[in-house]
N, C-alpha and C positions, 0 to 999 in steps of 0.2 A: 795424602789426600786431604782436601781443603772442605772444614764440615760447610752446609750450606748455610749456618749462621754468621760465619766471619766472610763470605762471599759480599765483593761491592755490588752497589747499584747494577754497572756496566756486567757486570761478570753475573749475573743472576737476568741478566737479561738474555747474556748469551747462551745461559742454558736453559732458558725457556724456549729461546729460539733451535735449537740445537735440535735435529731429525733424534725421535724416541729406538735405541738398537735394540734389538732383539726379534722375536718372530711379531709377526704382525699381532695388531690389536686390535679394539674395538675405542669408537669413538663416542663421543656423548654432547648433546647437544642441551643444554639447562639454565635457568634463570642464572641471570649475572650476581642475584643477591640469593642463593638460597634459602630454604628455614621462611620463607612468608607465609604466615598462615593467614586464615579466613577469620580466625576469631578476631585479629588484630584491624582488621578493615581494610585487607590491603588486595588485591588482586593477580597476583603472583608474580607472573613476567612482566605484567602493564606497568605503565608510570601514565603520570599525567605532565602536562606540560601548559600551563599558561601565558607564558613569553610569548611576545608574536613575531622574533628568532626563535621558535622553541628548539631548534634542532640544537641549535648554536650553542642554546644554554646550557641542555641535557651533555652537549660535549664538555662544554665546561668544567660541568658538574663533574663526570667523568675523569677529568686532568687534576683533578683537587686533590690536595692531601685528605682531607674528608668525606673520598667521594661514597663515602657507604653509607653514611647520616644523611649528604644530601639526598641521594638515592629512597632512603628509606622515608626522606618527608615528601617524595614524589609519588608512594605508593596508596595514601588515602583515596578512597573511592567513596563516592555517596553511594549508599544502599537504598533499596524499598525494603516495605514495611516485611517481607519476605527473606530479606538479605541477601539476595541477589544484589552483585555489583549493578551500578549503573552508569554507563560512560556517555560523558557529554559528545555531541556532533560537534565538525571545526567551526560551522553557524555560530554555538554558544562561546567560539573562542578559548577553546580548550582542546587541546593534543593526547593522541596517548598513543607509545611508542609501544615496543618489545623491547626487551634487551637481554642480549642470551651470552653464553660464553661456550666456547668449542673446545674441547679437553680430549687427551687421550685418557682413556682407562687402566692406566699404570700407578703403580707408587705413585704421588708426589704430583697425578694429575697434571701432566706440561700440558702449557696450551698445543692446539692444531695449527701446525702454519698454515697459513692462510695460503699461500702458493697453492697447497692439495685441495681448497676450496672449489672445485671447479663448476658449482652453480646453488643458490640458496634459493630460498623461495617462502612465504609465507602462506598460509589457506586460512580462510574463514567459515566455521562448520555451526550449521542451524541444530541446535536440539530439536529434533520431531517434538512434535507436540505429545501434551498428558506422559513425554520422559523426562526423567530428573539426567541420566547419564547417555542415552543413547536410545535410540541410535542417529545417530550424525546425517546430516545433509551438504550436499558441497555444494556450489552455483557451477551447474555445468554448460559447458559451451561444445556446438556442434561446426566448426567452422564459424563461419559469421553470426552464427544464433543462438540466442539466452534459451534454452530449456529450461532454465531455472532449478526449484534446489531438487535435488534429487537423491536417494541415500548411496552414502560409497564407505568401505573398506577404510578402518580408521589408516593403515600401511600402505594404500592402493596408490601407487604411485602419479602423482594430476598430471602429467603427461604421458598422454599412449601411446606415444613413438618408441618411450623407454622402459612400457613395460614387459616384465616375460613373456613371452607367449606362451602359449598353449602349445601341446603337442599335436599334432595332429594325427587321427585314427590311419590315416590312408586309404579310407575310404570315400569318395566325395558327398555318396547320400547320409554317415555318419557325422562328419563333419559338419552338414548341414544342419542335424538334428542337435549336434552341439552349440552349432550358432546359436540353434535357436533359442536353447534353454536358456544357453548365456547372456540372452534380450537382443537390443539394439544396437547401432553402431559403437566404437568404444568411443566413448564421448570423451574430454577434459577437462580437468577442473578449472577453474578461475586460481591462478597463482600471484600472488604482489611481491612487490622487491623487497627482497630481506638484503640490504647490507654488510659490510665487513667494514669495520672504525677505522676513522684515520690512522695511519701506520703510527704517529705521534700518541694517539693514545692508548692504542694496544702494546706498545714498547713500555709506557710508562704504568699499567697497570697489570704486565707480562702476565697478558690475558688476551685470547682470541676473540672478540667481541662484536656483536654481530647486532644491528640492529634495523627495524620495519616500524613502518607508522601503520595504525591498526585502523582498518577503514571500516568509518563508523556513516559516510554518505553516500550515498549510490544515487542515478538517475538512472539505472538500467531497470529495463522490463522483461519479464518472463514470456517470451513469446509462443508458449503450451501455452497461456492463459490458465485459471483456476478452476478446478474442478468440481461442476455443474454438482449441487445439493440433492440428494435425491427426496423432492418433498412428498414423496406417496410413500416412502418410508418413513420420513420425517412425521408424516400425520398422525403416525400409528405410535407414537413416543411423546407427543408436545400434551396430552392432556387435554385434545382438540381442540387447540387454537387454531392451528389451519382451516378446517373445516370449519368451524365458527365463521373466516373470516371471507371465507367463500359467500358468492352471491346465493341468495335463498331458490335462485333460479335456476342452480346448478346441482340440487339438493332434492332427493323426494319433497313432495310437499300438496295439498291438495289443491284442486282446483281453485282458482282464484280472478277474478275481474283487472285489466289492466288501467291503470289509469288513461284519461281521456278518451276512452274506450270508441273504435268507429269516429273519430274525429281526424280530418288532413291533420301528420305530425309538421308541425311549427318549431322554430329553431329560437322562437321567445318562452318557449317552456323551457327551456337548457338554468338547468340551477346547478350555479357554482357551489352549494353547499352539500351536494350528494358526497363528493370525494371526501366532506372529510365525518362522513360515518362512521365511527371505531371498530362496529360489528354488521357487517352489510348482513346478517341474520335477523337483526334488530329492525332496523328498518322496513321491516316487509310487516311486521306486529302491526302497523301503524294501518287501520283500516280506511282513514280518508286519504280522498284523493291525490293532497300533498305526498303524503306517506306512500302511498304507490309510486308514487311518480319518482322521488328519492329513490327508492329501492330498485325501480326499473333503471336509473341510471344509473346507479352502482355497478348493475349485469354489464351496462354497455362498458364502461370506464373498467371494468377489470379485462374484460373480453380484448378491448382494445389496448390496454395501456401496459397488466399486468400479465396475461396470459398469452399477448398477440395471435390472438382465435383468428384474425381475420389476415395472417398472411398465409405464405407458402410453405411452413417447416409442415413436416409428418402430423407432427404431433397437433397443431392449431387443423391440420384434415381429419385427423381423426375428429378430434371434436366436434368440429360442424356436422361431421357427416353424423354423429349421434344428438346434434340438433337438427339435421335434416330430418327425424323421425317426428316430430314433435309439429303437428300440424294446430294453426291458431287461424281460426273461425274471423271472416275478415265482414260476411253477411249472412243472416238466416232469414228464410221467410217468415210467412205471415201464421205457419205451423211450428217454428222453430229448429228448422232443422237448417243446418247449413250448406249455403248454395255456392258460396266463395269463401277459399283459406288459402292460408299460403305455409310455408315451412318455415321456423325459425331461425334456421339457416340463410335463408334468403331475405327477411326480415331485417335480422338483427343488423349485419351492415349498413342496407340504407337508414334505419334508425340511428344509426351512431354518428353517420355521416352528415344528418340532421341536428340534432340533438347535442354532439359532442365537439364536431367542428362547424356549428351551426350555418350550415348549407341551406340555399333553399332549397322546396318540394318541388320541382317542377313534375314530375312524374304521377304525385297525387297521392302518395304514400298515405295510405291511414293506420290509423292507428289498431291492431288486433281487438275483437271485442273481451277475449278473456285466455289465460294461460291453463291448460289445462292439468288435472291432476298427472303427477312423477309418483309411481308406485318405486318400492324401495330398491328394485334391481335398479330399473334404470336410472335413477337419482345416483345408487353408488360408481355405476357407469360415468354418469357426467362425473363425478364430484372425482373421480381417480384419473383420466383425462384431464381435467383442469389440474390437478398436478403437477401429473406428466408435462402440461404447456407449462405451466408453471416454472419447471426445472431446467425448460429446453430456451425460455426467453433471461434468465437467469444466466445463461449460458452466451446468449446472444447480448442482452444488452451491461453482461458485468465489465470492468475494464481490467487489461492487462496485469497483473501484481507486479508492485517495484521488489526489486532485489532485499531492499530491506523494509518492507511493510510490516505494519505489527508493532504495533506497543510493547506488545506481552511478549513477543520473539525472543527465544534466547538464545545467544551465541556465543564460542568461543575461537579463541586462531590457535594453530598450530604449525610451528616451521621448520623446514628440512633444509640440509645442505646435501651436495653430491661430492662426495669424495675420491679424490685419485687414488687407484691402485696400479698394484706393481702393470709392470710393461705387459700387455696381451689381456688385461681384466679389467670387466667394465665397473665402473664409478659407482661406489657406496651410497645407497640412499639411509642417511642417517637422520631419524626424525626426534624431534621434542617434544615432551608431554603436552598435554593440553593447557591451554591458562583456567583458569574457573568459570565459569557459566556467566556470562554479562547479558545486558539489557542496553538500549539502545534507547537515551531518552528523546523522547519527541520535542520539534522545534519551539515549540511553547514551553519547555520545562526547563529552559538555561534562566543561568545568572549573572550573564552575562550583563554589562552596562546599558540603558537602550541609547536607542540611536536619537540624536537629537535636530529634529527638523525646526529650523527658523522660517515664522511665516510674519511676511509683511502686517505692516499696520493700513491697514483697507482704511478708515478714514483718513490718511496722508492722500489728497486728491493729487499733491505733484508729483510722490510717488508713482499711484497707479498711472500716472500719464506715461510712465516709463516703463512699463508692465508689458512687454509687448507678447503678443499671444504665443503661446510654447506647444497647440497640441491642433491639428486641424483634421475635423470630422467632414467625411466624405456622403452626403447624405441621398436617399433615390428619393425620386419625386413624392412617393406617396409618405414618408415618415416626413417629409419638408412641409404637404401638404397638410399634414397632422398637426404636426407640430407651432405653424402659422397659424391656428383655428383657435377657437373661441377656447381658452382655457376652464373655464365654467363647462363647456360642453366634455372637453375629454374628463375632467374629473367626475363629470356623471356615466361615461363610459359611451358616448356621443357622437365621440372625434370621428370627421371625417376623412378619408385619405383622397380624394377627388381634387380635382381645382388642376395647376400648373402642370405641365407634364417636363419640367426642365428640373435637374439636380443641384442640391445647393455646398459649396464649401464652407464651413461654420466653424472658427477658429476661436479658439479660446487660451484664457494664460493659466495655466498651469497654478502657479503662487492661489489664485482668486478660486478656484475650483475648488483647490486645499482648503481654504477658508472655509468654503461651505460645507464643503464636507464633514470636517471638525465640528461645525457647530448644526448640523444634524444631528451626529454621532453625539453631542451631549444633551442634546434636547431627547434624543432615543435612552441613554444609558440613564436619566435621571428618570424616563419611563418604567423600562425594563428593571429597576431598584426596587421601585416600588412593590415584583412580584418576586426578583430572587436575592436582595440585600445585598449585591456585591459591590457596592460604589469604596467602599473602604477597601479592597484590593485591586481594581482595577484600575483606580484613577486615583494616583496621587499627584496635588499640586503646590508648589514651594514658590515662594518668592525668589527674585532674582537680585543681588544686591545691586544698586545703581551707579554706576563705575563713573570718575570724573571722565565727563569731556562727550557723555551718552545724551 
């Protein structure tokens, strides 16, 4: 018997290759370099890659007499201040693979032929938020559509054609109530391509070697959309900033005079500076008229913009209809009692429509003479309705979440092979521990080289003769009639859109546009300096040395 130290190259290869005899075993699927620990900065199964061959290089690397040093200077990761990894996107020009090795669990560890591979697969799993270990999230897909992350079974196989079933009771009404428990359709995971190395470098490392590029960019969207805040619970936890930030109009409060009270509302009252009140509470303190008027528009701008009171959902009905209570005195006589009101229901629209998208009156709309005292039910009435709209336009006007949103997301992959078994038994799902918890840094945090834009020299006139336009704007009559008018008038806010009724094509070069833009952009940055100091990080500028023959 020949020990396996004096065994050649060639002969240590063919018994790596060599089927393992005896009763069946189990398989194991593990980093290619084991022993990486967290303390050393490295991220287990991950490598990084900054070749722009990276695959090519990692192979390389791979083929070398050294390939465990090279390896092991691929595994530094940048950390946060938390120590949590953090992998770059391919944007910042940086890769990061897996690389795993497929062994039988015998003596002596022979690798897995790769012939019994008969399918790999890698998964990317979200740690649920406020957990350090679990529980896991996969990106699930229902046929054609992102459900997005959803929690699964660290073992649960991401295809549901392959997994066990279930037994069934034999009853259909049991069965049923089994569906039920067990939720929705069986949905599957999102799986990416795991790999098996060129047969060159798995001979020459008599190792089953298996590797996935770890996808750190996504443009898919969650088509469940995110789910709607519930801020009437929220309110009862923030230390009442909600309520605070609610209109005083939607709040007990006593009787109070409206501004421009009994006067046609005009759409030259409309002040752009209501929206930006930090505390629409605040504003209502304010006993003159200006200060009413503020604060009156505040109610319409949150009515309209942040609560959408004024469409069709449930919730903007309810509410009106607990402003339809709320009667405002429009005339009283010569005794003081009132002869004509109207409901603030019915008010507050055409007010908004006035005032916020500055329409005229044609109708004759006046202004209410005064808002009457909210005793403390019904104030909590509106103010828990506003909420509830609150929660349901949140709903309506948030946008889709991308697959990988989130700064603070953490994530790790995990990947399985399917293994051949003897003749009449179905394929091994043998899976790999998890890598360590990562972070996914945002496009703005690479370090990558920037890119370098060459822009003409604007006073070269024979240049820009040669500048020919690169970008043509399609314009309708009234932004042409704008746009042609006194420029003194639009800058006082003037402009009119009247005059021509034909559209104009207005083409511009591209190169000259850039120019200006750039020297906005430093005439703004040397502004904005002056309140947050950041000109020493954001803008660095270096001479260029002058090459013969420039």
């Amino acid at each position: 018997m020949v020990a396996a130290g004096n065994l050649s190259p060639v002969q240590r290869r063919r018994r790596a290759l060599a089927p393992v005899e005896g009763p069946p075993h189990d398989t194991e699927l593990v980093p290619l370099l084991p022993g990486m620990t967290e303390a050393a900065g490295e991220t287990g199964m991950i490598i990084a890659a900054a070749e722009q061959d990276f695959l090519a290089a990692v192979m390389a690397d791979l083929g070398a007499a050294d390939w465990r040093s090279r390896l092991r200077a691929r595994f530094t990761a940048r950390r946060g201040a938390d120590g949590v990894a953090e992998l770059y996107q391919p944007m910042h020009q940086h890769f990061h693979l897996v690389l795993l090795e497929a062994a039988c669990v015998v003596p002596g560890r022979p690798r897995l032929d790769p012939e019994k591979i008969l399918g790999s697969g890698l998964v990317l799993r979200r740690v649920a938020e406020d957990w350090e270990q679990g529980p896991r999230q996969g990106w699930m897909q229902d046929g054609p559509s992102r459900r997005g992350w959803l929690s699964v079974s660290d073992n649960a196989d991401p295809d549901p054609a392959t997994r066990r079933e279930i037994p069934t009771a034999g009853h259909p009404a049991i069965d049923a109530l089994i569906a039920a428990h067990r939720g929705g359709p069986r949905l599957a995971e999102e799986v990416l391509p795991l790999f098996v190395a060129p047969p060159a470098v798995c001979d020459a490392l008599g190792k089953t070697v298996l590797f996935g590029l770890v996808p750190l960019a996504s443009s898919e969207l969650s088509e469940a959309g995110p789910p709607a805040p519930d801020f009437a619970a929220e309110a009862e936890t923030d230390g009442g900033a909600l309520r605070r930030h609610l209109s005083a109009y939607l709040k007990a409060r006593p009787k109070g005079a409206l501004p421009q009270a009994g006067n046609l509302l005009s759409k030259d009252w409309a002040d752009s500076s209501a929206s930006a009140a930090p505390d629409a509470s605040l504003a209502d303190a304010d006993a003159s008229d200006a200060g009413r008027m503020k604060s009156f528009q505040v109610l319409l701008q949150q009515l309209a913009m942040e609560l959408g009171a004024f469409g069709e959902a449930p919730p903007a009905r309810a509410l009106m209809a607990l402003l339809s209570q709320i009667s405002l005195p429009l005339e009283r006589d010569a005794e003081g009692k009132v002869v004509r009101s109207t409901d603030a229901a019915v008010f507050l629209p055409r007010a908004a429509a006035i005032l916020l998208e500055r329409e005229e009156n044609p109708d004759g709309v006046r202004m209410p003479l005064e808002w009457p005292a909210i005793d403390e039910a019904t104030g909590e009435r509106l103010t828990q309705a506003a909420l509830t709209c609150m929660s349901a336009r949140f709903a309506q006007v948030s946008p889709r979440t991308g697959k990988l949103d989130g700064a603070s997301r953490r994530y790790a992959v995990r990947a399985f092979i399917r293994i051949k078994q003897e003749e009449g038994c179905p394929p091994k799902l043998c899976w790999s521990d998890y890598s360590e918890n990562f972070r996914i840094l945002p496009w703005y945090a690479g370090d990558a080289p920037p890119i370098q834009v060459p822009l003409p020299d604007a006073t070269d006139r024979d240049l820009l003769k040669n500048l020919k336009p690169g970008v043509t704007f399609e314009l309708p009559p009234s932004l042409a009639n704008l746009l042609r008018g006194n420029p003194e008038d639009l800058q006082k806010g003037k402009g009119n859109t009247g005059g021509l009724t034909i559209g104009w094509l207005c083409s511009f070069s591209i190169p000259l546009i850039t120019i200006c833009a750039f020297i906005v952009l430093n005439i703004f940055l040397q502004l904005f300096d002056l309140v947050f100091r950041w000109m020493l990080w954001i803008k660095i500028c270096i001479p260029i040395p002058k090459r013969r023959g420039d």
